[in-house]
N, C-alpha and C positions, 0 to 999 in steps of 0.2 A: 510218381510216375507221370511222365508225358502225356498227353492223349494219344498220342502216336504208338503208345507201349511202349516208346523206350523210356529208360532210366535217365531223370534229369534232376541233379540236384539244386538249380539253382531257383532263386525263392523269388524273385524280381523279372519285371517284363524287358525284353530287350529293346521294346517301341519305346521313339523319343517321346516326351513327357512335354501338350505343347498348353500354355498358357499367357497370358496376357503381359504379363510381366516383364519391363526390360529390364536388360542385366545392368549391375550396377557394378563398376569398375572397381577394384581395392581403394582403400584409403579415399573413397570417397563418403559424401551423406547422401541418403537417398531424397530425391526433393519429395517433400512433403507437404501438407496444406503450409502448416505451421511450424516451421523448425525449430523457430525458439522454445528453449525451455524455461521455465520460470527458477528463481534465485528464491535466496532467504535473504529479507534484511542484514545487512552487515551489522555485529554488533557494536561498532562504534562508531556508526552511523549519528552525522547529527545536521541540521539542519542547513541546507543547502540556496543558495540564491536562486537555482531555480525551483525550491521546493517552497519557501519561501516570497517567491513574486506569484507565483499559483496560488497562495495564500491569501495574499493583498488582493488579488483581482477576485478571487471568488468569493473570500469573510471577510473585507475590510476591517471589521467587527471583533475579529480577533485577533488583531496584530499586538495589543498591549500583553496578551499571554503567549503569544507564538510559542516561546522558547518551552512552557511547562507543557502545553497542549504536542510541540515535537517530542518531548521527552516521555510523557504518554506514550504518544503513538511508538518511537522505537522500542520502549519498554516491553508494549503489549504484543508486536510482533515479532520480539526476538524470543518470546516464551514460548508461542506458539509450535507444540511438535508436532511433528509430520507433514504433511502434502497442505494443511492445514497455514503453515506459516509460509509455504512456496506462492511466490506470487510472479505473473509475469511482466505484469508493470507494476514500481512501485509510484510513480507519480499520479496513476491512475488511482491508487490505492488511498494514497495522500488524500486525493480530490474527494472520494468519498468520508474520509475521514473527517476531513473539516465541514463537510454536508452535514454528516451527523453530530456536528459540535452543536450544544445546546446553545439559541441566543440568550445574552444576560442583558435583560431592559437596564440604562442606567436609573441606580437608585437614586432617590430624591432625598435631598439633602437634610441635614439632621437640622433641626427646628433649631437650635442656635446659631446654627450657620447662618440661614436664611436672616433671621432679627437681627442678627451683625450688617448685613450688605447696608443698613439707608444708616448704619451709626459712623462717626468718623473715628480715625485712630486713637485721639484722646478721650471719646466718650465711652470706648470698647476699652480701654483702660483703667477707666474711674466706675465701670458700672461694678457696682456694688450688686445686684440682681441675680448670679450667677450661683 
């Protein structure tokens, strides 16, 4: 019932409904802070020139393993399920990657090695001491 007393069936106000909101045309995106969405690693992703000079300039230290240390990382982030493996940047991703790459001090050379350097070709042939 109406307040009026009369009979109204209908369930909704007939006042325009007013809010902050501008409208946003079909077949458009609404601007947002951040439109982008984040991806998943491609999985045949492999290591790139520019993933690669990012590497050089921030671990010098690890360019003799680059290739196993890439194959890590695509490994580890194509397994990843859910919102989990979505990233928005992956060069960013990269960057901390090789952050947390552990440094390997080089190792010191094996004691025969060392006793070789002050012997000459033919005495590192004849020695008998080995």
């Amino acid at each position: 019932m109406h307040p009026t007393g009369e009979n109204d069936n209908t369930s909704f106000s007939i006042e325009p409904v007013r809010t902050n909101k501008k409208p946003v045309e079909r077949g458009t995106v609404p601007n947002r802070a951040n439109p982008k969405r984040g991806t998943r690693l491609p999985g045949n992703w492999v290591l790139t020139d520019k993933f690669r000079t990012e590497a050089q300039r921030l671990r010098p230290d690890l360019i003799p393993r680059i290739h196993d240390i890439a194959e890590s990382f695509r490994d580890y982030w194509i397994s990843q399920p859910g919102q989990r493996g979505v990233k928005l940047d992956w060069l960013a991703t990269w960057r901390n990657w090789l952050k947390r790459e552990k440094y390997i001090t080089p190792q010191p050379r094996a004691l025969g090695q060392q006793r070789t350097r002050s012997l000459s070709a033919v005495e590192i042939a004849t020695d008998t001491n080995w």
